[in-house]
C-alpha positions in Angstrom: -82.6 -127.0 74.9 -84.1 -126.0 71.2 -81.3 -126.5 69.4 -79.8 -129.6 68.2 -77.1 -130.8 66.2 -77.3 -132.7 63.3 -74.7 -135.6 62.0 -73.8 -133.2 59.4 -72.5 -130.3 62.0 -75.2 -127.5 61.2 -77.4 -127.1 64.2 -81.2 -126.9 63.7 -83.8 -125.1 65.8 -86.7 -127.5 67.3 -89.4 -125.1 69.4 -92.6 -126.7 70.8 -95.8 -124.2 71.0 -99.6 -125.0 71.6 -98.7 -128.7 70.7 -97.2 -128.3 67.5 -93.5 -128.7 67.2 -91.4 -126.4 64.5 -88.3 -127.2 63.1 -86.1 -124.7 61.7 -81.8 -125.3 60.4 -80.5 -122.6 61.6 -77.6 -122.9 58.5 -74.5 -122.8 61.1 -72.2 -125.0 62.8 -71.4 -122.0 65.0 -73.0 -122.3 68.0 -73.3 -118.8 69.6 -74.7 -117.8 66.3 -77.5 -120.9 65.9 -78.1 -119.8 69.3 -79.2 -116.1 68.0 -80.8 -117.6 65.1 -82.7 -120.0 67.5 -84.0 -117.2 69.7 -85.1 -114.8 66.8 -87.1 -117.9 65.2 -88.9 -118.3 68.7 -89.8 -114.4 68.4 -91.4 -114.9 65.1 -93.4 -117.5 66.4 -94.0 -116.0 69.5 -95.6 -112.8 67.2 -97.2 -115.2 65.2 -99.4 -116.7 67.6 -100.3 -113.4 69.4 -100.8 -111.8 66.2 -98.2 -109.1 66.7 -97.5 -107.3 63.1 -94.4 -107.8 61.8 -92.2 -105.3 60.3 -92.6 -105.2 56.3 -89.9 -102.7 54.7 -90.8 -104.2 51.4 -94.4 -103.4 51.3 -94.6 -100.6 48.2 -95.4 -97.0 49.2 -98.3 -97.0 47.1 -99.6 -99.6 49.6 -98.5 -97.9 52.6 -100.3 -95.0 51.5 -103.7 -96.7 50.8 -103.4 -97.8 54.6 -102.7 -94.7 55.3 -105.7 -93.1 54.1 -107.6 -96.4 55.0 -106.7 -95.5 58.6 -108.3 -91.9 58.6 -105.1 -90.7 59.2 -104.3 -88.7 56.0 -105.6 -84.8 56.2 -107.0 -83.1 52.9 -103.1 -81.3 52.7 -101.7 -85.0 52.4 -104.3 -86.0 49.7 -103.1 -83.3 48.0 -99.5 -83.7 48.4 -100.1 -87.8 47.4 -101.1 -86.9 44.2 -97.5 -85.9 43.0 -95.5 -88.5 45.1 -97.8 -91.3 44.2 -96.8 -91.5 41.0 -93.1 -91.6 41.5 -93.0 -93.8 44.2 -96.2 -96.0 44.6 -93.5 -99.3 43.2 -90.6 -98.6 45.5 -90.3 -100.3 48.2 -90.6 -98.2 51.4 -87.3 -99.5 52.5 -85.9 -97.9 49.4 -86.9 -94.6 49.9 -83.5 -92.9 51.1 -81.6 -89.6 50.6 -80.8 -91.1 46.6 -84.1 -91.8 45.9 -84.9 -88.0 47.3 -82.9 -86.2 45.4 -83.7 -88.0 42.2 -86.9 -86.5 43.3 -86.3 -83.3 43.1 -84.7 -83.3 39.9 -87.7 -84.7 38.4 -89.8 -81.9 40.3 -87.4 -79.4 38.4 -87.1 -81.3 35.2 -91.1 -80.9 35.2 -91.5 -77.1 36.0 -89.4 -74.2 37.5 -90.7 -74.9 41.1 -89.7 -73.3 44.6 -87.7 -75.2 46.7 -90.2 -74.7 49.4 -93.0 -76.8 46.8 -90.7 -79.9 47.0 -90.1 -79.3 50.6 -94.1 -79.5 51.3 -93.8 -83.1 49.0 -91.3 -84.3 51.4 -92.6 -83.1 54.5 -96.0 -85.3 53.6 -93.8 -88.7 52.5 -92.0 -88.4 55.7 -94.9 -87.8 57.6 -96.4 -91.4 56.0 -93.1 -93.1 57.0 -93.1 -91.9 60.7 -97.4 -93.5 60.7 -95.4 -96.8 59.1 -93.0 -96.8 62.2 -96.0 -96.4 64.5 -97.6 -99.3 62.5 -94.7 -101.4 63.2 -94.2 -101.0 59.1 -90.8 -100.0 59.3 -88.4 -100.3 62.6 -87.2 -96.7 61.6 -87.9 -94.3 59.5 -85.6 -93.7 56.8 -86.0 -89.8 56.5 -86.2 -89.0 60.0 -82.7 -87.0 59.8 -83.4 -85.3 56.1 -82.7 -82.0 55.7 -84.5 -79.9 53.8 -83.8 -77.6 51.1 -83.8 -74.1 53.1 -86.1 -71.4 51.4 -84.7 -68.2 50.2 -86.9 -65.2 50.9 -89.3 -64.0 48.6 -90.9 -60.4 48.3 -94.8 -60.4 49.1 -97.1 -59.0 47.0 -99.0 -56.3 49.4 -102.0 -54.9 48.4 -102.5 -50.9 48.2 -105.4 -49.9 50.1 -106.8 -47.6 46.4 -106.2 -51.8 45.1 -108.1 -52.8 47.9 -111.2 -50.8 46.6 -111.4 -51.0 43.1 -111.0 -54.7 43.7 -113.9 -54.4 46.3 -116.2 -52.9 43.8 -115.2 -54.9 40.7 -115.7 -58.0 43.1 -119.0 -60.1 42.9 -121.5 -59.7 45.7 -120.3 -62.9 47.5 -116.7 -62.4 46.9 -116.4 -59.0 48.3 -117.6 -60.3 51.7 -115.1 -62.9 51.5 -112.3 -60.3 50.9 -113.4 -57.9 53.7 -113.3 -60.4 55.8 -109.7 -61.6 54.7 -108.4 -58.6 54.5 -109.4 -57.2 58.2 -108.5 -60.7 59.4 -105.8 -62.7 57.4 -107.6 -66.2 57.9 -107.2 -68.3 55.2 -109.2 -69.4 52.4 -110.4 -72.6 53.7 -110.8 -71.0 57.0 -113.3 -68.4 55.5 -114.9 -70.9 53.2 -115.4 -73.1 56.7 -116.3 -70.0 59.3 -120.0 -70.3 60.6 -122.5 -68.1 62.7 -122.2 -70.8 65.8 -118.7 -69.2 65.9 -119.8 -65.3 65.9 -120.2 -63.7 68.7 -121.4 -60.2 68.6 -121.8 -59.1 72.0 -118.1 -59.4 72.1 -117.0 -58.3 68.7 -115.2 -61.8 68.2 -115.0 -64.3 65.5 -113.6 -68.2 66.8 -111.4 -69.5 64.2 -112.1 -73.2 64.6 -111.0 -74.8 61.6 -108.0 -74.5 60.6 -104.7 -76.5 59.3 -102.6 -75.7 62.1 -103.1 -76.4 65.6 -102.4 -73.0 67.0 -104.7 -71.6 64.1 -107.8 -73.5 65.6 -109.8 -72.0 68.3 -108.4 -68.8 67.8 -110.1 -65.2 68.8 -110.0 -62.6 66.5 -111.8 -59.4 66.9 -113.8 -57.4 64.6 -113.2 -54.3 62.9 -115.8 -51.9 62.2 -116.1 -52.6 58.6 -116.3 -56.5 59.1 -119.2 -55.9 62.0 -121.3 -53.6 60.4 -120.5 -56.8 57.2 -121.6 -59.2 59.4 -124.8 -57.1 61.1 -126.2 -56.4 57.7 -126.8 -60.5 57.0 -130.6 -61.3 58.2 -129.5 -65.4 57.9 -128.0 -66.3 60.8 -127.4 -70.2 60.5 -125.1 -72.5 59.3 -122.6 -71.0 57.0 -121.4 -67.6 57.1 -120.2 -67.5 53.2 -122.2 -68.8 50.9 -123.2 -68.4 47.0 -127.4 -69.2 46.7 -127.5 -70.4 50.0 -125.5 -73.2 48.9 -121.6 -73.5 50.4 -118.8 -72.2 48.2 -115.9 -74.6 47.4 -114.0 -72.3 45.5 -113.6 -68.8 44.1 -111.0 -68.8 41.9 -112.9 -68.1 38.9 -114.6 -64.9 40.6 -111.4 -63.9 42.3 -109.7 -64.1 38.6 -112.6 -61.8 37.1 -112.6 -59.3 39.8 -109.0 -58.7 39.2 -108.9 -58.6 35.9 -112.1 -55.6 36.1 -110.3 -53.8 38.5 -107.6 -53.1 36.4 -105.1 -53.9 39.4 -101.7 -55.8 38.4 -102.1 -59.8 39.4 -102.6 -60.8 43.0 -103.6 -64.1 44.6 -106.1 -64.6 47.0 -103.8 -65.5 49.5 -102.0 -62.1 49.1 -104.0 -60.6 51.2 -103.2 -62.3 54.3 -99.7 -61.2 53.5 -101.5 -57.9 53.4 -103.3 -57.9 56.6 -99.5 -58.9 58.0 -97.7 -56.0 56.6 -100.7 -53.5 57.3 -100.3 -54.9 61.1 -96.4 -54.4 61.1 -97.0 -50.6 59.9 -99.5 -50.0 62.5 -96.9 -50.9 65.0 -98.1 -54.5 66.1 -95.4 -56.9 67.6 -94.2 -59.9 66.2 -96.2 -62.5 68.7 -99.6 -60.5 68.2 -99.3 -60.8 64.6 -98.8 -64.6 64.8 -101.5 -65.0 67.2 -104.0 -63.1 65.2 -103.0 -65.1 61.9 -102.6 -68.7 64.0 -99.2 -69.1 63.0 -97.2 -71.7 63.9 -95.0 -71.1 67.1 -91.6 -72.3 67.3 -91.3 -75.4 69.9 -89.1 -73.2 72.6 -89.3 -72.5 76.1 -90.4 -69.0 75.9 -93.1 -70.1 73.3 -94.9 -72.9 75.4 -95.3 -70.4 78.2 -96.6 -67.5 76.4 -100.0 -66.6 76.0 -102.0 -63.6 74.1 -104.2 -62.0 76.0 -107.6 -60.5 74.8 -106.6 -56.8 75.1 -103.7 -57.1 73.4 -105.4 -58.5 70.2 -108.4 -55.6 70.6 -105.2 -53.4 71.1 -103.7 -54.9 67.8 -107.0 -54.3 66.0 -107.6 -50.9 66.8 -104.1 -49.6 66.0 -104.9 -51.1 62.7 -108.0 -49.7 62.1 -105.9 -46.2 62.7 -103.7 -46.8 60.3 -106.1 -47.4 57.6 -108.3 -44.5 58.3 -104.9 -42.6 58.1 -103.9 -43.7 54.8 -107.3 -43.5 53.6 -107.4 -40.1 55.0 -104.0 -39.4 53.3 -105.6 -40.7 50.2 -108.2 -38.3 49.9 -106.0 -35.1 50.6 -103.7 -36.5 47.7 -106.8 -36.5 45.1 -108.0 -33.7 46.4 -104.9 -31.4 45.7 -104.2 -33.9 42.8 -107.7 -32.3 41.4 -107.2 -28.3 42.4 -103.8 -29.0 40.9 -105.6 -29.5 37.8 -107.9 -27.7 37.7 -105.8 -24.6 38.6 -104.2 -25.6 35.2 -107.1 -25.8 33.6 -107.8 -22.2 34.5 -104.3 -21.0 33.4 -105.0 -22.6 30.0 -108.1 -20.8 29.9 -106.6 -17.4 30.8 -103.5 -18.0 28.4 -105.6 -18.8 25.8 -108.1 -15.9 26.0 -105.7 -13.7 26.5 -103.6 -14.9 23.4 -107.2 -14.4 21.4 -107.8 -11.1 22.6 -104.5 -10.0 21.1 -104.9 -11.3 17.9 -107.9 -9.2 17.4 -105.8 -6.5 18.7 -103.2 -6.9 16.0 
């Protein structure tokens, strides 16, 4: 028996371990509830001398979140994502972050800059992705935001590049860059999955470029294969090591500052760089690729269903996929040319009516 009763009423908790004896009031004269106070109080001890963690829902974020990334655990998207929540919530407690705390969040987001509700979802996504590590920690016993809703996203119209953009902005484009855009815009990897790409990952004999970094999981290890432009791109380079892209031999980090100046010589209204994946998509959807080939050229994201976990892409289909939409833009570049070619015997047929009219004209004023 660990509990015993003092003169006063109040019971107190006595617990032996490894020699030493602990003594603990347990603040009650009720005994079923000394009795739950004793047995927790042997739990902590018991943790204690095994060296069990104990939950800590007052630890501040902005120490959860240097564990975090202590831990290896953060990716470069939550680094990037930290940066905005750190400063609003690096003193709370993590016990404090609820729904309130949330949409106090957001206001400030707006009060800040007109942002998409699909910025602040991305924010939210990350700080709930930290809590759900804590739980795993034994941090927190639950996670506090594991039943938040997020704002839902109202559609937006994509910016789709014209294939007459396409190659003004290839020839305003810097050397390096217009590699990189080729490539993006006969594949729809992304950016960092460009920047990343190397010859290991090439395979010629096949026609296939491996994905194999990328930020989602169904993006990585991913086939996609070449069009004729991008292999006759690729067979033209006499280095054959290391990275594909690269500016001086030296890898390229960023090319905003090129991808701003090609635009703005091309003459072409604004796009992002990212604007032609969203390209590639559309392109694919008018050359009359279904939905799950589209995804599984891109390495979207599948949704966690039966049908999904059981279906596969095969191959063909994706060569399939790729020739259809190497069709269609020899048909619209095709159609392109016809149109400037009447375009210019449509003015020059003017021209030569001018001419006429005004000889014609001449030679009667000398009549008169």
């Amino acid at each position: 028996m660990s509990l015993w009763r003092r003169p006063s009423g109040m019971y107190e908790s006595h617990i032996c371990m490894d020699g030493v004896r602990y003594r603990k009031s347990t603040g009650t004269a009720n005994k079923r509830l000394a009795q739950q106070i004793d047995k927790k109080f042997e739990e902590e001890l018991l943790a204690q001398r095994f060296e069990v963690e104990q939950y800590k829902p007052t630890m501040k974020f902005g120490e959860l979140t240097a564990r975090f990334i202590a831990a290896g655990a953060a990716k470069p998207w939550h680094l990037d994502r930290l940066k905005l929540l750190l400063p609003y919530f690096a003193d709370f407690e993590i016990a404090c972050v609820n729904r309130s705390l949330i949409a106090q969040y957001r206001t400030h987001r707006h009060s800040q800059r007109k942002l998409a509700e699909t910025t602040i979802n991305r924010d939210l996504e990350c700080l709930r992705h930290i809590l759900y590590w804590a739980v795993d920690q034994r941090i927190l016993p639950t996670n506090p935001l594991s039943r938040l809703k997020l704002e839902r996203a109202r559609r937006k119209k994509r910016p789709v590049m014209s294939l007459e953009e396409e190659g003004l902005l290839l020839r305003a484009a810097a050397p390096h860059l217009r590699k990189i855009i080729i490539c993006a815009a006969d594949t729809g990897m992304r950016r960092g999955e460009l920047l990343t790409q190397r010859w290991e990952d090439v395979d010629f004999d096949r026609s296939l470029l491996s994905v194999t970094h990328s930020k989602t999981a169904e993006g990585e290890s991913r086939e996609i294969p070449f069009t004729k432009r991008l292999l006759e791109l690729l067979s033209e380079q006499t280095t054959r090591e290391g990275l594909i892209f690269t500016f001086g031999d030296k890898p390229i980090h960023r090319i905003k500052t090129a991808w701003k100046a090609a635009v703005r010589r091309s003459w072409i209204k604004h796009y992002r760089f990212k604007d032609l994946r969203a390209t590639f998509n559309s392109r694919l959807i008018e050359a009359g690729v279904i939905k799950d080939v589209r995804k599984e050229l891109m390495g979207h994201s599948r949704n966690e269903d039966t049908n999904d976990l059981y279906s596969h892409i095969e191959l063909p289909l994706l060569r399939e996929a790729i020739t259809k939409f190497e069709q269609w833009r020899a048909t619209k570049l095709k159609e392109g040319q016809n149109s400037q070619k009447q375009l210019h015997m449509r003015n020059q047929l003017t021209t030569e009516t001018s001419d006429v009219t005004a000889t014609t004209g001449y030679e009667a004023d000398l009549i008169n």
